[in-house]
C-alpha positions in Angstrom: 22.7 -7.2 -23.9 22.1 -3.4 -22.7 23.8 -2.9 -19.0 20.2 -3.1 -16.2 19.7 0.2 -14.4 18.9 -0.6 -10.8 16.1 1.6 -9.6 14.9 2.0 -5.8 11.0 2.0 -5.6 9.4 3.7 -3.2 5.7 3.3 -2.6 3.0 4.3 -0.2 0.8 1.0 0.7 0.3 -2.8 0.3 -3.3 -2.1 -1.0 -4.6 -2.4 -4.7 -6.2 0.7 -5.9 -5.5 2.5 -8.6 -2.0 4.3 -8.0 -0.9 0.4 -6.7 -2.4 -1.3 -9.7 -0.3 1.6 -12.2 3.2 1.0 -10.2 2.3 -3.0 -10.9 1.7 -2.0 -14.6 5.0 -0.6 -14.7 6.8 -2.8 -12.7 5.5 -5.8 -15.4 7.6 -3.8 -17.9 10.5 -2.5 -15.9 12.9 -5.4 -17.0 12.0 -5.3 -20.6 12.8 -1.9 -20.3 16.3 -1.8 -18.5 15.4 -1.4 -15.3 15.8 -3.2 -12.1 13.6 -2.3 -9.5 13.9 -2.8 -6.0 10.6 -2.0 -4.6 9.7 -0.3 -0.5 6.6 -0.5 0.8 5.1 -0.1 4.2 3.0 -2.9 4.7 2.1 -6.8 3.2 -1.1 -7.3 1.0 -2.3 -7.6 -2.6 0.2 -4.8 -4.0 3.2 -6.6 -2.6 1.9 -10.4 -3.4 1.1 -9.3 -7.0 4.7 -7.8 -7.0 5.8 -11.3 -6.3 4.1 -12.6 -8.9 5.8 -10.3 -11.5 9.6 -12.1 -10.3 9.8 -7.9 -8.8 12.2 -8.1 -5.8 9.7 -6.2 -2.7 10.5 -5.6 1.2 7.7 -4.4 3.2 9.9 -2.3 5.6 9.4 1.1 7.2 8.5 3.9 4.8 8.3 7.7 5.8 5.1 9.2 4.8 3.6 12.2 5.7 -0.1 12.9 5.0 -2.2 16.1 5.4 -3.8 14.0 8.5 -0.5 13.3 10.0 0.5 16.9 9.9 -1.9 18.0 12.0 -0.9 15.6 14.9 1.8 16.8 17.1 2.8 13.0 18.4 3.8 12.4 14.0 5.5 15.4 14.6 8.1 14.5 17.2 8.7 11.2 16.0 9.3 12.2 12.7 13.1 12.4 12.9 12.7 8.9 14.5 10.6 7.5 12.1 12.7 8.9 9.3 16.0 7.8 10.7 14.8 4.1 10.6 13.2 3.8 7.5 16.9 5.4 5.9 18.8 2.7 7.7 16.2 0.4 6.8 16.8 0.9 2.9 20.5 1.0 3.5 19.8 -2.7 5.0 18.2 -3.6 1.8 20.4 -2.5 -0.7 23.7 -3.9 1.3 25.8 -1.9 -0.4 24.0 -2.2 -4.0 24.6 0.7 -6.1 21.4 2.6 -7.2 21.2 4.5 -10.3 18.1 6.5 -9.4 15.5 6.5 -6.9 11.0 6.5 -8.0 8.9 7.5 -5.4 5.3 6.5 -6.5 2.6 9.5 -4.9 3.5 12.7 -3.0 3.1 10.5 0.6 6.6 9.5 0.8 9.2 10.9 1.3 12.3 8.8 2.3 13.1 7.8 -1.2 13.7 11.6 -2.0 15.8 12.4 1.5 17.4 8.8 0.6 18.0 9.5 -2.9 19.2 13.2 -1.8 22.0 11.7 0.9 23.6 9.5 -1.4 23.4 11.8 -4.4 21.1 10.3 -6.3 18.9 11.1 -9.1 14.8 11.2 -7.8 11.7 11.2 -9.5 8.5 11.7 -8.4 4.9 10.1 -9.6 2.9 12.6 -8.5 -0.9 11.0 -8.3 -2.6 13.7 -6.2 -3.3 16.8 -6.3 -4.3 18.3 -2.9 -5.6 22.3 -2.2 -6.2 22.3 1.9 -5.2 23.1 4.5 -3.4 25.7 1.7 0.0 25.7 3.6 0.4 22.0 3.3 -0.6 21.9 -0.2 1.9 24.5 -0.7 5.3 23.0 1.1 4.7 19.9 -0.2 4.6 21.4 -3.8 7.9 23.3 -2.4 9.3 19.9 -1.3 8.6 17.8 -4.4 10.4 20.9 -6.5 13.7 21.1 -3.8 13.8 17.2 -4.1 12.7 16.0 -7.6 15.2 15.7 -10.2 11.5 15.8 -12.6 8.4 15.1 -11.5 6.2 12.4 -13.7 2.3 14.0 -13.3 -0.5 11.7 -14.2 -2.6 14.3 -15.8 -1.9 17.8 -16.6 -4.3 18.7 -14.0 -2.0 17.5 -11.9 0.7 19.3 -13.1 -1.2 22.4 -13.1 -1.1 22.0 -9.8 2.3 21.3 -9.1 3.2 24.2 -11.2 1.0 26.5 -9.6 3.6 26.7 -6.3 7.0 25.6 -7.9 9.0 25.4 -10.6 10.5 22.1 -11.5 10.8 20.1 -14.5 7.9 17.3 -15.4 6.0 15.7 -17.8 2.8 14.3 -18.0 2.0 10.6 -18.3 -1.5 9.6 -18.7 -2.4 6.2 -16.6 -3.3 3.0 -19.2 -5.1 0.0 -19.3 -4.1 -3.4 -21.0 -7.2 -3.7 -24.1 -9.6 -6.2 -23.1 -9.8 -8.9 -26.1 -13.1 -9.2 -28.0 -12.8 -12.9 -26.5 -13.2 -11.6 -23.2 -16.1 -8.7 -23.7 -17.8 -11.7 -25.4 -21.8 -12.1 -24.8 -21.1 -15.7 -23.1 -18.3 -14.0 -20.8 -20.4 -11.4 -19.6 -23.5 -13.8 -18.9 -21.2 -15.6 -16.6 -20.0 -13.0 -15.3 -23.3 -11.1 -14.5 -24.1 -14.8 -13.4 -21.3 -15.4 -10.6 -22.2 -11.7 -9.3 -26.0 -12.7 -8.7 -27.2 -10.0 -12.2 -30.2 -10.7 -13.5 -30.3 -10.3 -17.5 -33.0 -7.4 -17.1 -30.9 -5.8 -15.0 -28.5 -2.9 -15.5 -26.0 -2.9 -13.1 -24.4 0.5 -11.7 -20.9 -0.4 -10.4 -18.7 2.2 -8.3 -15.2 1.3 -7.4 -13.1 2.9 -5.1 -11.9 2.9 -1.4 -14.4 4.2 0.5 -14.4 7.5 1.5 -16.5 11.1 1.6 -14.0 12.2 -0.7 -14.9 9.6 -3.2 -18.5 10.3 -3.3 -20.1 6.2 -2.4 -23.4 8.5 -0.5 -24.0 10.6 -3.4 -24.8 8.0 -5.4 -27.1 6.2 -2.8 -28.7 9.5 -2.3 -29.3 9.6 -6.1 -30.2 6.0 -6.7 -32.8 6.3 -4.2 -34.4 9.9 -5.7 -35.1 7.9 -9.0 -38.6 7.4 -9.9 -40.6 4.6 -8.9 -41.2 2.8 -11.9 -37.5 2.8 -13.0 -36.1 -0.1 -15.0 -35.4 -2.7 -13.6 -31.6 -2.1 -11.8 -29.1 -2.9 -8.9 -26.0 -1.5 -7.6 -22.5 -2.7 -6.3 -20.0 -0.3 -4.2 -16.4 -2.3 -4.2 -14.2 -0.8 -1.7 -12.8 -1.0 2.2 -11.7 2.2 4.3 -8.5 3.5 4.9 -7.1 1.6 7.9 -10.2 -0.6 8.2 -12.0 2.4 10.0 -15.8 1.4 9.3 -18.1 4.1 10.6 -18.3 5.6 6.6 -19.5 2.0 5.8 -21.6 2.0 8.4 -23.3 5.4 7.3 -23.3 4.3 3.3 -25.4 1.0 4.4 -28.1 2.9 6.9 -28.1 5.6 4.1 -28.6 2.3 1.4 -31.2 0.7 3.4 -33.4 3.2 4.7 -34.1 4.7 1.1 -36.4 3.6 -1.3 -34.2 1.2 -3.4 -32.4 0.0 -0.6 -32.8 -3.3 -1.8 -31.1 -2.7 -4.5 -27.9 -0.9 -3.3 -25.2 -4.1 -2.5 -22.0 -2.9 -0.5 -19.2 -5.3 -0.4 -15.4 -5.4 0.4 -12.3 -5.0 -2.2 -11.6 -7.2 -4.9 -9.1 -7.8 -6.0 -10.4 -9.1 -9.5 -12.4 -6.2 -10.9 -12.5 -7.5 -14.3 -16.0 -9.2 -13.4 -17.5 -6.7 -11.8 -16.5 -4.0 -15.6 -17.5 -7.1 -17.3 -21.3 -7.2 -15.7 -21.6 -3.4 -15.2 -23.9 -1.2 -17.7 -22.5 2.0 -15.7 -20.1 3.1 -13.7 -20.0 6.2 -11.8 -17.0 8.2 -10.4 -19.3 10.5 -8.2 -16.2 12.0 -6.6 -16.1 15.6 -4.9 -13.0 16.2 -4.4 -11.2 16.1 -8.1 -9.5 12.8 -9.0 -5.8 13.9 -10.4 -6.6 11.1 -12.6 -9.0 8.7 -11.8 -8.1 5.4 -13.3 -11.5 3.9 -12.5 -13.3 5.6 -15.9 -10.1 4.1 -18.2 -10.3 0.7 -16.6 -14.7 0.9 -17.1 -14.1 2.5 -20.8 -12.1 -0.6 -21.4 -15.2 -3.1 -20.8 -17.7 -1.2 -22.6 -18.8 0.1 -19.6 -20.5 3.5 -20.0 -19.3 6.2 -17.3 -20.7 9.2 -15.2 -18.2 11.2 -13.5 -18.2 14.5 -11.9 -17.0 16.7 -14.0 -13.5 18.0 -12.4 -10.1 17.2 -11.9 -8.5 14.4 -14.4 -12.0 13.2 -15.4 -12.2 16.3 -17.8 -9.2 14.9 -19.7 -10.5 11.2 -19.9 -14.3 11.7 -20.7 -16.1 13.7 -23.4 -19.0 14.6 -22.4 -21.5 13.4 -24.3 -19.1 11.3 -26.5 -17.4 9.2 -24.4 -19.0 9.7 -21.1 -21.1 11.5 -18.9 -19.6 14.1 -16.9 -22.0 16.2 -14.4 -21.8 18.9 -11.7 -19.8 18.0 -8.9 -21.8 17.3 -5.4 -25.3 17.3 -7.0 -27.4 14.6 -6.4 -29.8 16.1 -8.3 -27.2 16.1 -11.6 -26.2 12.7 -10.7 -30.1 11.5 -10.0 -30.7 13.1 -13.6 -27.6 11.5 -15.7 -28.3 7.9 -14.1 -32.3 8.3 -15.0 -31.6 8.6 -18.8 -29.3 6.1 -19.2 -31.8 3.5 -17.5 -34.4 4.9 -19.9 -31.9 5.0 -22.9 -30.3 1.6 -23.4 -29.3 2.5 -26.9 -27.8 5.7 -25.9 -25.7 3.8 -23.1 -24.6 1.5 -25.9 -23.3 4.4 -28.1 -21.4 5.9 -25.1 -19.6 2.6 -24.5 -18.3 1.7 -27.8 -16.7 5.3 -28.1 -15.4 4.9 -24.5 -13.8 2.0 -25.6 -12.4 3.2 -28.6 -10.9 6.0 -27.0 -9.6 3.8 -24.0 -7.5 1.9 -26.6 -6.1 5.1 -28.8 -5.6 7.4 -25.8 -5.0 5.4 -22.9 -3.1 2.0 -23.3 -1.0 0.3 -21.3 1.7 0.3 -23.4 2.0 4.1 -23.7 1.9 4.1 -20.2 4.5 2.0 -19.3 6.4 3.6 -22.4 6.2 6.6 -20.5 7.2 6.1 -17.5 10.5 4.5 -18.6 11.6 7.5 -20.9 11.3 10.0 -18.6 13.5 7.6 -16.3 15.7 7.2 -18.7 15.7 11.2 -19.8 16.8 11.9 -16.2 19.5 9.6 -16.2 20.7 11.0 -19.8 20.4 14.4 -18.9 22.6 13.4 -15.4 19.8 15.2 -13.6 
């Protein structure tokens, strides 16, 4: 039996969106692959119960981040050295004295795995999962950072890399985000009636699904704002927004529901909380949008939806443009514009067949391009290249 390499985790939340739900993918694999992880993260919730689940040893303990937001608030900035200094000591606490072969920070948030993997002459990788252009200073130095503290960086897509590369050299490799293939058992025509069923679906309906936390960024009001600019006597149709705001903060809700009921198909337009369970929700959808306007690095909502069947309309930036062909595969369409957006989600209703033929190709391409098992594949090699190489 091959040695185990321990490996010190570092992650940015409790939550289960998509850069969560691609750590767990890997994490599932970790052992199979050599690796024993030891995962950080800052607070309790679905990430760190499903963790559990997975026999993954997790502490939720102080983690030093340091958002955009943050940077701009002088109180994050005196405490910073504070802040750090704890969550150091608290890792040293965790490890008690277990040696650590190399250190994966999951997204370009935190940074105490790479000071703590820097101190104790570590190898450190980074998962970049964002890509981020303003304020153009901050975008910049944390580029800087990632190259003076990354023994390689792991980029999602090769937007993201583009990115990186743009203000640094350092060395990297892209590793597309996968999905497990959903079994012909599960996409069955029984399956989906239930599923369609529990959600409240009526069979004449085509539902339009968009999940995501909720956010401007992520685009929740530009769909409403195209939903209700569709013509009266559209098929028959409802929509579902899945998703909570970061830290809770509701006032975007607020806004997305007036904006939901005072249009025209506002009884239509369903906002509800995260699930945790999406697979009923890709299972009952006919479309799913990714309406974002700020480019997803990645955006592992279309993979997840192209693995259902589901066909997809996303704005046609950032990582989307490496998942979706237009027109093959997907839908993409200008970023921002309702009108675009309005447009695209009119055909489809009208064009069940042509929804159809978008779907199986989306979900042939899910399975050749972006499997789980690549994924996981990936992320382990380029581990395991940094460790070879003594990086």
């Amino acid at each position: 039996m091959e040695p185990v390499t321990r490996v010190l985790v570092v992650h940015q939340s409790g939550s289960l969106y998509g850069s969560d739900r691609s750590l767990l993918d890997w994490l599932e694999q970790s052992r199979h692959d050599g690796f024993e992880a030891i995962v950080c993260t800052p607070e309790a919730g679905p990430f760190v119960d499903a963790v559990r689940r997975l026999g993954v040893e997790v502490h939720v303990t102080p983690v030093f981040k340091v958002s955009r937001a943050a940077l701009s608030d002088p109180r994050f900035i005196l405490t910073s050295p504070a802040r750090l200094f704890r969550s150091l000591r608290a890792i040293d606490r965790i490890l008690k004295g277990r040696p650590v072969a190399i250190v994966y920070s999951n997204t370009i948030v935190v940074y105490v795995g790479a000071i703590w993997a820097r101190l104790h002459g570590r190898p450190h990788v980074w998962h970049l999962r964002e890509a981020a252009y303003r304020p153009a200073f901050v975008a910049t130095a944390m580029r800087k950072v990632v190259a003076l503290l990354s023994s390689r960086a792991i980029c999602n897509s090769t937007f993201t890399q583009n990115w990186l590369l743009e203000a640094c050299t350092v060395p990297s490799a892209v590793v597309w985000n996968g999905v497990s293939a959903v079994s012909e058992q599960d996409l069955s025509e029984a399956r989906r009636t239930a599923a369609r069923l529990g959600l409240g679906i009526e069979t004449d309906e085509c539902l339009i699904a968009l999940p995501g936390r909720l956010s401007y960024a992520k685009g929740q009001d530009l769909l409403i704002a195209a939903v209700n600019a569709l013509p009266a006597d559209s098929p028959k149709f409802k929509v579902l927004i899945i998703g909570d705001e970061l830290g809770g903060d509701s006032r975007f809700r607020a806004d997305l529901i007036e904006a939901a009921q005072t249009g025209s198909f506002g009884d239509r337009i369903s906002i509800v909380g995260f699930r945790e369970d999406l697979a009923p929700v890709y299972l009952s959808a006919d479309i799913v949008v990714m309406p974002s306007r700020q480019p997803e690095s990645f955006g592992r909502v279309a993979i997840e939806a192209m693995a259902y069947g589901c066909t997809v309309i996303a704005a046609a930036h950032g990582g989307a443009l490496e998942t979706i062909e237009d027109a093959v595969s997907g839908v993409l369409v200008q970023p921002d514009s309702v009108v675009e957006l309005t447009r695209a989600l009119r055909r489809l209703l009208q064009d069940p067949e042509e929804r159809v033929a978008l779907a199986m190709r989306a979900l042939r391409s899910q399975r050749e391009r972006f499997s789980v098992e690549s994924y996981r594949t990936g992320v382990s090699v380029q581990l395991r290249a940094v460790l070879s190489a003594g990086e």
